[in-house]
C-alpha positions in Angstrom: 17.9 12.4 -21.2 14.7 10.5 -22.2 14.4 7.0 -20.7 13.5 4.9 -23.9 14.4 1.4 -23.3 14.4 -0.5 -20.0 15.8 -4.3 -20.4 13.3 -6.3 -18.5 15.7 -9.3 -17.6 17.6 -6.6 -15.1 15.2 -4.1 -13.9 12.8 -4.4 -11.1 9.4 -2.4 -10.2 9.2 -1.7 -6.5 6.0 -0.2 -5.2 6.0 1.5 -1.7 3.6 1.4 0.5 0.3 1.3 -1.3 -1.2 -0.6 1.2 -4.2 0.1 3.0 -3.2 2.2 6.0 -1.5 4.7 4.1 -2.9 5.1 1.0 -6.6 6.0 3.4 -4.6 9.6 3.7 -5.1 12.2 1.2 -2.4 12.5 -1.2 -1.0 15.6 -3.5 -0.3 16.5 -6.2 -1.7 13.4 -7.3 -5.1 11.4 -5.9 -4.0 8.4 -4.0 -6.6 6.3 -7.0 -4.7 8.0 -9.5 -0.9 7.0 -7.9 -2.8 2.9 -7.6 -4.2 3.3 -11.1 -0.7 3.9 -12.6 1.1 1.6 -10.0 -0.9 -1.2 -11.1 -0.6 -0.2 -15.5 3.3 -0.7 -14.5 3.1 -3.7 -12.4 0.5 -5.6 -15.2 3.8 -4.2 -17.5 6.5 -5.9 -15.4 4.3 -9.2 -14.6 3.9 -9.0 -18.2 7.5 -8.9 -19.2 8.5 -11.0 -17.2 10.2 -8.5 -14.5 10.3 -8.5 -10.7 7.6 -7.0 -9.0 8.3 -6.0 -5.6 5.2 -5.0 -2.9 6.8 -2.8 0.2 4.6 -2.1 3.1 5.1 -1.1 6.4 4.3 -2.9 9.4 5.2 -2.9 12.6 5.2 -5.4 15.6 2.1 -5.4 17.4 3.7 -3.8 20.7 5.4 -1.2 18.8 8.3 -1.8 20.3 10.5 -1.9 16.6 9.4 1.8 16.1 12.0 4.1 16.1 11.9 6.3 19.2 15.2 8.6 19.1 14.1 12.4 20.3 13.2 14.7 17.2 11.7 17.9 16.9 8.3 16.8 15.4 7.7 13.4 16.7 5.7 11.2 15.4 1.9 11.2 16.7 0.8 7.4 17.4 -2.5 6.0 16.3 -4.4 3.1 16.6 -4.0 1.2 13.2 -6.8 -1.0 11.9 -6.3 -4.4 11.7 -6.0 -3.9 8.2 -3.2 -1.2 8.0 -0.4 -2.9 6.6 -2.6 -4.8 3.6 -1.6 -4.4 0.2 -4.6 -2.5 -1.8 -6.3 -4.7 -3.5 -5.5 -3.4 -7.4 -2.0 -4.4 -6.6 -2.8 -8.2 -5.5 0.0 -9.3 -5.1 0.2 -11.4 -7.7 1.7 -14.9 -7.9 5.3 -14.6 -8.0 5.6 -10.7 -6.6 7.9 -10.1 -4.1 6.9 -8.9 -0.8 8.5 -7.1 1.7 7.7 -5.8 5.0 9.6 -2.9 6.7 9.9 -1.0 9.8 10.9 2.3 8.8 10.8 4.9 5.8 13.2 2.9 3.4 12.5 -0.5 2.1 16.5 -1.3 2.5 17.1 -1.5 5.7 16.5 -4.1 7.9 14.8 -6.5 5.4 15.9 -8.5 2.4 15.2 -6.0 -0.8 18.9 -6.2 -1.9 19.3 -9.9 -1.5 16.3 -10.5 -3.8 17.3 -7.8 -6.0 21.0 -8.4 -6.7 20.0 -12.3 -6.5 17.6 -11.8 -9.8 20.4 -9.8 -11.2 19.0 -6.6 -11.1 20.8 -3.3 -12.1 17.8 -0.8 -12.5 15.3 0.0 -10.0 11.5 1.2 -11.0 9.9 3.0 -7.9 6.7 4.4 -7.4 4.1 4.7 -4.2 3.7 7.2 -1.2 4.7 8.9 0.3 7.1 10.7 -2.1 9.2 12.1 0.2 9.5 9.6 3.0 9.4 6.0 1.9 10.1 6.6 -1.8 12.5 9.0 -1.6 14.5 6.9 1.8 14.3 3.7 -0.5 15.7 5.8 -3.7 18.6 7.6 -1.6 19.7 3.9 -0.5 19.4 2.3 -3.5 21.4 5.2 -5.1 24.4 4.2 -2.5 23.8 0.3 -3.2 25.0 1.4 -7.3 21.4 0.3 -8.6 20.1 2.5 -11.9 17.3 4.1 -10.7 13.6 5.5 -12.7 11.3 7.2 -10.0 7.7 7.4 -11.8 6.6 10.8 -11.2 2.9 10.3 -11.6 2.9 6.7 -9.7 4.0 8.5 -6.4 2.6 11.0 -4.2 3.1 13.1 -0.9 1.4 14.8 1.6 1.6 18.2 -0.2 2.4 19.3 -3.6 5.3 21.4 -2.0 6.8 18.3 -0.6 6.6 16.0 -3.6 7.2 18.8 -6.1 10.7 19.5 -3.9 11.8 15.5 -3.8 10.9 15.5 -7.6 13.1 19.5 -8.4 15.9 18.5 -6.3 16.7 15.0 -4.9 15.2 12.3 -7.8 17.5 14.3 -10.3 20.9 14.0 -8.7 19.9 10.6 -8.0 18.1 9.0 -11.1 15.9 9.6 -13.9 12.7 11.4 -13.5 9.5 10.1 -15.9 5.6 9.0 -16.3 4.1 6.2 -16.5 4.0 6.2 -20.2 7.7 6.6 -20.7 8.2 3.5 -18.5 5.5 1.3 -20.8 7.0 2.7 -23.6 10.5 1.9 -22.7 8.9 -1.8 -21.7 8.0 -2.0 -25.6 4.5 -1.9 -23.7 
């Protein structure tokens, strides 16, 4: 079913991770510019309308000691982060009045106050968009799925490590979950 309107007074745009750190990795099947390019159309849209705009990025305690550390089969390689990892990228602002939150994991849910600041604004319909597809975007969509919010993952504002992984989150999860679209359909459905 097309999306063709979205009611600004009850949906949200949340944005994950497009901050500095991550978005330095190469992204497919979109460019990381590309996934910031449409990230910031929406976000002018939503500021414009009057909507919440909500900046996600990760960052963890300078000792690492909030990382997660249970045993897995293909654990995590550390690195030493710039000091400039966890910024927002610069197209993005924020702006005055976006809502900023900082998590420790995948999803933008747990352990911080997304669904306080959400439900508190009255929102019912979740926007999301940023990289990677299938890690923070698709953790943050899963939850919010469970929460009860409406959700519209933006196709061409997101991106993963591989086509293969994004084209699977995108074939097989987002579907089940919410409604799949572009950029365009969300402006449009703005009355952008």
């Amino acid at each position: 079913m097309p999306l063709t309107q979205l009611d600004a007074t009850t949906t949200a745009l949340v944005l994950i991770d497009l901050q500095r750190g991550i978005t330095a990795f190469p992204a497919e099947p979109h460019l990381t510019a590309s996934v910031i390019a449409n990230a910031a159309l929406l976000a002018a849209a939503f500021r414009a309308a009057g909507a919440p705009v909500v900046l996600v990025h990760v960052a963890p305690s300078p000792d690492g000691g909030d990382r997660l550390h249970a045993p897995v089969d293909e654990p995590h390689v550390p690195m030493q982060m710039p000091p400039d990892f966890a910024e927002i990228v610069p197209e993005l602002g924020p702006a005055e009045g976006d809502i900023i939150v900082t998590k420790r994991q995948w999803g933008a849910f747990y352990g911080t106050d997304l669904d306080l600041q959400l439900r508190r604004r009255g929102i019912v319909t979740v926007v999301l968009g940023g990289i990677a597809t299938n890690y923070g975007v698709e953790s943050t969509a899963r939850d919010g799925y469970e929460r009860g919010y409406q959700l519209v993952l933006v196709e061409d504002a997101m991106s993963a490590r591989s086509a293969a992984d994004h084209a699977f989150a995108l074939a097989r999860i987002f579907p089940r979950i919410g409604r799949v679209c572009g950029t365009a359909d969300v402006l449009a459905a703005l009355g952008m």
